[in-house]
TIBAVO-660486 format. One line per 5 residues: their letters; for each residue x, y, z of C-alpha. Coordinates in nm, 4 decimals. Example, Ala and Ser with C-alpha at 12.3 -4.5 7.8 and 13.67 -1.06 7.14 Angstrom:
<pts>
AS> 1.2300 -0.4500 0.7800  1.3670 -0.1060 0.7140
</pts>
This chain:
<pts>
XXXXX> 0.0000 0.0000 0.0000  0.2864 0.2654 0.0950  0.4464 0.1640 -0.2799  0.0947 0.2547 -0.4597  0.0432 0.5748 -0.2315
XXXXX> 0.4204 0.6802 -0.2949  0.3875 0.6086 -0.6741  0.0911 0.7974 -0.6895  0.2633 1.0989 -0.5014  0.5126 1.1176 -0.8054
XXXXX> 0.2571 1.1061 -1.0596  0.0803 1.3936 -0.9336  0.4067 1.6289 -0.8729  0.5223 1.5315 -1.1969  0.1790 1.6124 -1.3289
XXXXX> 0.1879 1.9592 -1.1875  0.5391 2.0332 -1.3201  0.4453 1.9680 -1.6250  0.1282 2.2065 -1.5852  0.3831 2.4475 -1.4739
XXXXX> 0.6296 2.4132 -1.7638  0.3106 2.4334 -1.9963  0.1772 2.7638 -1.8976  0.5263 2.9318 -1.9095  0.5812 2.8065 -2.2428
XXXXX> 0.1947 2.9858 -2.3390  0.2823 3.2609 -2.1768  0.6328 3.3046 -2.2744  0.4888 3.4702 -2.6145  0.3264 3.7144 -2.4636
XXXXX> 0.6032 3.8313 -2.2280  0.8575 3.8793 -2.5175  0.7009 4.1185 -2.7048  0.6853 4.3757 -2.3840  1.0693 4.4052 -2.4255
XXXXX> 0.9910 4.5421 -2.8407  0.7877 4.8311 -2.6612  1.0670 4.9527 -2.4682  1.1966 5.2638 -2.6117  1.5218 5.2672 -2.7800
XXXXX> 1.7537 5.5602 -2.7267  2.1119 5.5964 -2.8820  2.3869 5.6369 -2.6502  2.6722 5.8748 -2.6720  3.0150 5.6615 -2.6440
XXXXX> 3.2713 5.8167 -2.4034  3.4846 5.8118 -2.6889  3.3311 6.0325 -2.8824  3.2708 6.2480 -2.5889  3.6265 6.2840 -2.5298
XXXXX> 3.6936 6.3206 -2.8674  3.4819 6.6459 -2.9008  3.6217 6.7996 -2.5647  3.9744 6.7391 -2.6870  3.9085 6.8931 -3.0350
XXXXX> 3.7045 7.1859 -2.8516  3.9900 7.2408 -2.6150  4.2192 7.2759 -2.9698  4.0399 7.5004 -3.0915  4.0136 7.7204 -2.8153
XXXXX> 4.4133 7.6670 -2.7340  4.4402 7.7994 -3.0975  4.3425 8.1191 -3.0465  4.5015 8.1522 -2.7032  4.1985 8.0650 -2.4867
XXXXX> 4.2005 7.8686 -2.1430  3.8322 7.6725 -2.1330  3.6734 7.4120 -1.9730  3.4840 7.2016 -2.1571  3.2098 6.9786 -2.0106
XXXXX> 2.9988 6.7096 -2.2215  2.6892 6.5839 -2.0511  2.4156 6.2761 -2.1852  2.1015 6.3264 -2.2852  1.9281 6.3188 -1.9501
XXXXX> 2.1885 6.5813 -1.8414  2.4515 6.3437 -1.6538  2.8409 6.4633 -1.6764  3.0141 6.2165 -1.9120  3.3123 6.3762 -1.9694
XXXXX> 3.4981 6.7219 -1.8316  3.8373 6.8717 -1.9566  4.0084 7.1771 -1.7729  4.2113 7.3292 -2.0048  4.6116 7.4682 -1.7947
XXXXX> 4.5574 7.8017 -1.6767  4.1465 7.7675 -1.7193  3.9702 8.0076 -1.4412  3.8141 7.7734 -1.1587  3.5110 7.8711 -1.2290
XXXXX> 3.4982 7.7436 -1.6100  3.4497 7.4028 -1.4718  3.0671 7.4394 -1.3742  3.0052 7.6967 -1.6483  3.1128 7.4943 -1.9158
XXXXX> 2.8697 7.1984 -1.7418  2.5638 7.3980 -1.6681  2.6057 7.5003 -2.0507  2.5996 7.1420 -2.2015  2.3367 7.0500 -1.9194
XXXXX> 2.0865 7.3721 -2.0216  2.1626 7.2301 -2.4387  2.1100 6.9434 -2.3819  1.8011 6.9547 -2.1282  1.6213 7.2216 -2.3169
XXXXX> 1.7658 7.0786 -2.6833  1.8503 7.4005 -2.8036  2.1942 7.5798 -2.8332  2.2435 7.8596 -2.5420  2.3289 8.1683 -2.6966
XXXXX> 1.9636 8.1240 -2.8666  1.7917 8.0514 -2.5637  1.9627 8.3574 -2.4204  1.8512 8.5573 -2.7283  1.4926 8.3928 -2.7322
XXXXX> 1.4613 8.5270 -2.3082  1.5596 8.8812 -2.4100  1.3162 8.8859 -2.6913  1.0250 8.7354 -2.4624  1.0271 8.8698 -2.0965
XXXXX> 0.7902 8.5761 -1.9812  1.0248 8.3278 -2.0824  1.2633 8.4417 -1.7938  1.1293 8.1790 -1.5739  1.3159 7.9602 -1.7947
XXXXX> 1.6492 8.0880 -1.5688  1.4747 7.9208 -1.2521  1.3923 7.5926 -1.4027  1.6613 7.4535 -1.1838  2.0265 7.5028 -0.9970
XXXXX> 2.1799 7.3834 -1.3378  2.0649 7.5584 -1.6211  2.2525 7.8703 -1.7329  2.1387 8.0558 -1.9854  2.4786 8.1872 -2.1277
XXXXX> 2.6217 8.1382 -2.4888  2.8441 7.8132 -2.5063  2.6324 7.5211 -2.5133  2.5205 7.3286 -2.7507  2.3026 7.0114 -2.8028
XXXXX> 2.4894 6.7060 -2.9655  2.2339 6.5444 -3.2189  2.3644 6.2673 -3.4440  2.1357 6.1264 -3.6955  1.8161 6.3783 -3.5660
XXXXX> 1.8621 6.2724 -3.2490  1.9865 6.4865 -2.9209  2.2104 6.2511 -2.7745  2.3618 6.5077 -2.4720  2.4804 6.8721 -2.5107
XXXXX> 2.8542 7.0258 -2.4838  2.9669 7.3019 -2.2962  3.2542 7.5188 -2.3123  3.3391 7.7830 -2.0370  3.6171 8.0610 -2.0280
XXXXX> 3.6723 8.2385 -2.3463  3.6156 8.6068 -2.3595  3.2845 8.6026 -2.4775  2.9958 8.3459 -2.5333  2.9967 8.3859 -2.9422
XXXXX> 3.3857 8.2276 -2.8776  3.2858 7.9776 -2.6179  3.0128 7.8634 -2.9352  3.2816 7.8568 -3.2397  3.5079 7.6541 -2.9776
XXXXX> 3.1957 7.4126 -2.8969  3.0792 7.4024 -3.2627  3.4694 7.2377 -3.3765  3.3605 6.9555 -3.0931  3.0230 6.9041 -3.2665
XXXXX> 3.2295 6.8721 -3.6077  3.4911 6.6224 -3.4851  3.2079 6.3974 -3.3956  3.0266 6.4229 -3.6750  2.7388 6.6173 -3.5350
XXXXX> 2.4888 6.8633 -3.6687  2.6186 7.1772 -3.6774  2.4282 7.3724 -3.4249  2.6295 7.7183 -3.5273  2.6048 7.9187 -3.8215
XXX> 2.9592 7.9269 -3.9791  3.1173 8.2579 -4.0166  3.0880 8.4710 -4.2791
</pts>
């Protein structure tokens, strides 16, 4: 009697792991295709990060100017920072509340700047947070129509520089040019 009860013991847990393996194999369908709806975002490699800083700090050593250069993600977040010999302390947060304001409002600083003057309600845009600053010198990185972070530069004499030195980072990369060239 204890062989038949024992027997039958292992018939039903073997029954209900096989119930068990059934349904996840139904149901594993229907869990995969969750994953497809997940949005897709492209991701700006550090080495192309550092590769725009180090051009942007070339270009601004070129003309005899001591930067910072800061290039953030697209959700804001410091990738990469470059202090430039002789670069004022202060470039170091300039140059990263620049790229943070680009790439956070997705629009190049000096324009932002412009676009406050113009419309006096828009000044609230200065208060948004502790980290944007609306000051020429940042600009959004976007690689194939898409903002993938923003770059900062911080410390030449005048914002319309700290853009040119910015804009040869954006071109080292690839990236859509953000400002006009000279003419």
């Amino acid at each position: 009697m204890a062989c038949v009860h024992l027997n039958h013991r292992r018939s039903v847990t073997i029954a209900y792991r096989l119930m068990i393996a059934t349904a996840f194999v139904m149901l594993m369908p229907y869990t995969v295709p969750a994953s497809d709806e997940l949005p897709k975002e492209a991701v700006l490699p550090m080495g192309l990060a550092s590769k725009a800083i180090q051009a942007s700090l070339d270009a601004c050593n070129k003309d005899g100017y001591r930067v910072s250069v800061s290039v953030v993600d697209r959700a804001g977040v410091l990738r990469a920072m470059a202090r430039a010999d002789g670069a004022g302390p202060h470039t170091v947060d300039s140059s990263r509340k620049k790229a943070y304001t680009a790439a956070s409002l997705r629009r190049p600083t000096t324009e932002l700047t412009e676009l406050i003057n113009r419309v006096p309600t828009l000044q609230a845009l200065r208060e948004v947070n502790d980290q944007v600053l609306m000051l020429g010198g940042g600009l959004p990185i976007e690689i194939g129509g898409e903002i993938v972070g923003g770059i900062g530069v911080g410390g030449a004499p005048g914002a319309h520089l700290d853009d040119a030195c910015a804009q040869a980072g954006l071109e080292a990369i690839g990236a859509a040019p953000k400002v006009p060239a000279p003419k």
